[in-house]
N, C-alpha and C positions, 0 to 999 in steps of 0.2 A: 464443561466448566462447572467447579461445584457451587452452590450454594453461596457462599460463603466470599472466594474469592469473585464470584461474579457481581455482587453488592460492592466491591475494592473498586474493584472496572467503574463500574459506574460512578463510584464516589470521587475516583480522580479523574474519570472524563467530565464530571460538574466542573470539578474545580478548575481542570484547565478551562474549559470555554468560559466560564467567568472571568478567569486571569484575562482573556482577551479582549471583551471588550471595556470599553470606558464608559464613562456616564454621558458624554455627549452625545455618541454614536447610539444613544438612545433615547436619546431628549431629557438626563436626567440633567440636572446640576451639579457643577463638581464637589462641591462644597467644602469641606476641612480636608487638610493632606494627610491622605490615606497611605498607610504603612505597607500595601500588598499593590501591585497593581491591580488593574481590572475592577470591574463590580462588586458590590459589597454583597453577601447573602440577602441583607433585608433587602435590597434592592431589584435582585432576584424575584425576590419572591412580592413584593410589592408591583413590579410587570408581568408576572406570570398569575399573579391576582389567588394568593396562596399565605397562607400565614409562616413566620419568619420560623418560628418554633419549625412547621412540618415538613419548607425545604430545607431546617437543617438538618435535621433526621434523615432524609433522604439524601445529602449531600455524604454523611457520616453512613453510607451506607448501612442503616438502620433496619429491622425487617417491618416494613409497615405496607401498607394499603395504597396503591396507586390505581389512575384509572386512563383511560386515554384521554380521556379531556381534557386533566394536568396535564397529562405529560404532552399532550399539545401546546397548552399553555406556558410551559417550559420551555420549550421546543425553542416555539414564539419569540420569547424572553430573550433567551440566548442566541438567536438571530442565524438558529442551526441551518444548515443544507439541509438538502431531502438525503442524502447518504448516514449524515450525520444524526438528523431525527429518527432512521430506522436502527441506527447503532444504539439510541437511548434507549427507543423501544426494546429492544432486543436483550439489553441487561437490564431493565429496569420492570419488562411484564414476563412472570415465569409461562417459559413454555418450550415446546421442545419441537428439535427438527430431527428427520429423519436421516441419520448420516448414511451416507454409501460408506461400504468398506471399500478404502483402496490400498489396504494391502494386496485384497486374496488375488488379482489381478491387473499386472500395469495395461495403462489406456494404449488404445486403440485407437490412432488416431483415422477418424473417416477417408475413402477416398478425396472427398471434395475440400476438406483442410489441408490434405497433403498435395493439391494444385493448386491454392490458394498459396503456401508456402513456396512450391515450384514456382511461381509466376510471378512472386516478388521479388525479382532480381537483385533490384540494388535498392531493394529496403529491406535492412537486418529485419529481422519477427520471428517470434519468440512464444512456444504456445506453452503455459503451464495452467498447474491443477490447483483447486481449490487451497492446497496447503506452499503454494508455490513452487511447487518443485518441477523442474523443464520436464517436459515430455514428447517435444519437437522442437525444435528451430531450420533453418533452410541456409544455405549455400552460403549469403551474406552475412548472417549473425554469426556462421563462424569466424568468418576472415576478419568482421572486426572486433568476437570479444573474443571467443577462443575457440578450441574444438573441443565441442561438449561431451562429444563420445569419447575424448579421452577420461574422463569423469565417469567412477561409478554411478548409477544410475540415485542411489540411495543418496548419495552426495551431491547432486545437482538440484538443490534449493536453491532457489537465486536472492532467497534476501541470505542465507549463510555465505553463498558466494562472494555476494558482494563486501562481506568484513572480512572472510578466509582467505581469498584470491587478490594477492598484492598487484596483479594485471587489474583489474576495477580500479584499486584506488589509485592507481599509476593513473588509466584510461581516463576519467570522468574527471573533468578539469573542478565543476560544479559538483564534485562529489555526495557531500549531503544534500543537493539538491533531487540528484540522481536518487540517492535510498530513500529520500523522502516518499515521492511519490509509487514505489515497492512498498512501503510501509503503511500509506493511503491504505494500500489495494488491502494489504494483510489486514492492517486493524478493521475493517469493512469484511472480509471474511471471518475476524474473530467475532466479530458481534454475529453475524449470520449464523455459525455454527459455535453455539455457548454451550454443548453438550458432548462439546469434543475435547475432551482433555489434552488432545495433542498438542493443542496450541500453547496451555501453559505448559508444557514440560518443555515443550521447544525454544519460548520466551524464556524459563528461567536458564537453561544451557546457553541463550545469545547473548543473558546478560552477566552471567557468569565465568563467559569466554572472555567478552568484550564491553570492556568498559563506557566505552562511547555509545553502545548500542539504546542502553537502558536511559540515556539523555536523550537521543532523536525518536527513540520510540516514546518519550513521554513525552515531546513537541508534535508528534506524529498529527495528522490529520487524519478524518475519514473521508474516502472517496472511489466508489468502485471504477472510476473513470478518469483518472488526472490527467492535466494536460500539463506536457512537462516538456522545455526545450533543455538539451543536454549538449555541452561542448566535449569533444572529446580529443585526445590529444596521442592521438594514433602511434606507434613506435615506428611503422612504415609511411602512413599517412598523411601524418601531421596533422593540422587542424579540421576537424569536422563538425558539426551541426546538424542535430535531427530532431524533430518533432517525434516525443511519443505520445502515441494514439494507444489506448487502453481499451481492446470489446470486449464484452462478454460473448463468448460462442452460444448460440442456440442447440440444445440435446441435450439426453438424458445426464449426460457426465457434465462437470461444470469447469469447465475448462474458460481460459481466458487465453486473446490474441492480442499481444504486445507487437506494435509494427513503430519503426525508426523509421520516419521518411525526412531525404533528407530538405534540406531548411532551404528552403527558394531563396533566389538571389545570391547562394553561397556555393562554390565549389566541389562541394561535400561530393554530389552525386558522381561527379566528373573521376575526383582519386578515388571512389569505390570502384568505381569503372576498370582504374589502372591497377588499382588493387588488386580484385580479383585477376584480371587476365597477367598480370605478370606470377602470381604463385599461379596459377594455369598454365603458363608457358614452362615454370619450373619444374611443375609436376613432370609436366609432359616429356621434358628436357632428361629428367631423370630414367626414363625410360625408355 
């Protein structure tokens, strides 16, 4: 990310977490009716204990002098996550991370991921790489979103998928609830690697494709971990329910395990069950 556009980042992720919250939610006063939602800049900067003048400069992505202590103070202020305070950091203190190239070779996934994906039967999961693109999934996440291998390998991003592939927005009853949380993860990886230009050429193509895109990425959240219930409305199935669980894998490579479990007290795990083993019997039938 250059220079330039990474001061943008930063100046519209101020602005949004100011849009959110209110003066109450922070013990200020409401006082005269205000034209914008959310907090005022001086207001900002009168809990982050900063003068009005230098968080508007840094809000105007301006090139000036920051330090951690502000920017904790800020943090503070804005009533940030720990996801969301490393995202400020990340566009707001210049520094740089060391990127892997993953072109020069696709991942590998280890033995012990690939029996970790064996052995969740009837929980879809889903492994992808720091720029989201699948790089594994197992038995169930075919049968309920698609089969991945029929998808060029360059082509299975899953936040592209999910605006490209009319099966997602068929399947996801809670659709933008669904991309929200994919979107969590991504913008949590754009801050992490701000030296990767991939990300903006990527963003300008999703929002050049898709109109909707560039409104729920600018409500986006950050969170390398979301916890998201998802309805889905299966074409064999019918109604489903799954908790996703978001880990971060352990190893050199940075990969991430998306796992669908499904939603206790709901049927869900039951038609997975009848799911699979009837295109199993088909399979089989065909042969």
């Amino acid at each position: 990310m250059n220079y330039d556009v990474r001061l943008q980042a930063l100046s519209t992720f101020l602005k949004t977490q100011r849009s959110k919250l209110s003066p109450e939610s922070v013990g200020l006063p409401t006082g005269s009716r205000r034209r914008t939602p959310g907090l005022r800049r001086e207001e900002v900067s009168q809990l982050a204990g900063v003068s009005t003048t230098w968080y508007t400069w840094l809000e105007q992505g301006r090139d000036i002098q920051v330090s951690h202590s502000v920017l904790d103070n800020i943090a503070s202020a804005l009533r940030l996550t720990a996801d969301e305070r490393k995202y400020l950091f990340s566009l707001a203190m210049e520094h740089h991370t060391e990127l892997p190239t993953l072109e020069e070779e696709p991942v590998q996934l280890p033995p012990s991921l690939q029996k970790i994906l064996q052995e969740l039967h009837h929980c879809p999961t889903v492994i992808s790489d720091r720029r989201c693109y699948i790089v594994g999934w197992n038995d169930a996440a075919r049968h309920v979103f698609m089969d991945f291998e029929q998808i060029a390998p360059e082509q299975r991003n899953m936040i592209s998928l999910l605006f490209d592939r009319k099966e997602f927005r068929r399947l996801a009853v809670n659709w933008e609830d669904f991309v929200s949380g994919f979107l969590a993860i991504f913008r949590a990886y754009y801050g992490q690697y701000v030296d990767d230009e991939w990300y903006n050429l990527f963003l300008d193509d999703m929002m050049n494709r898709h109109p909707d895109f560039h409104t729920l990425w600018k409500q986006s959240s950050v969170s390398s971990a979301p916890d998201v219930l998802i309805e889905f409305r299966h074409s064999k199935a019918g109604k489903m329910l799954f908790d996703l669980t978001s880990l971060q894998v352990q190893g050199s490579s940075d990969l991430r395990c998306s796992v669908y479990t499904p939603a206790p007290e709901s049927a869900t795990e039951r038609k997975l069950m009848r799911l699979i083993e009837r295109e199993t019997d088909s399979h089989l039938g065909k042969h």
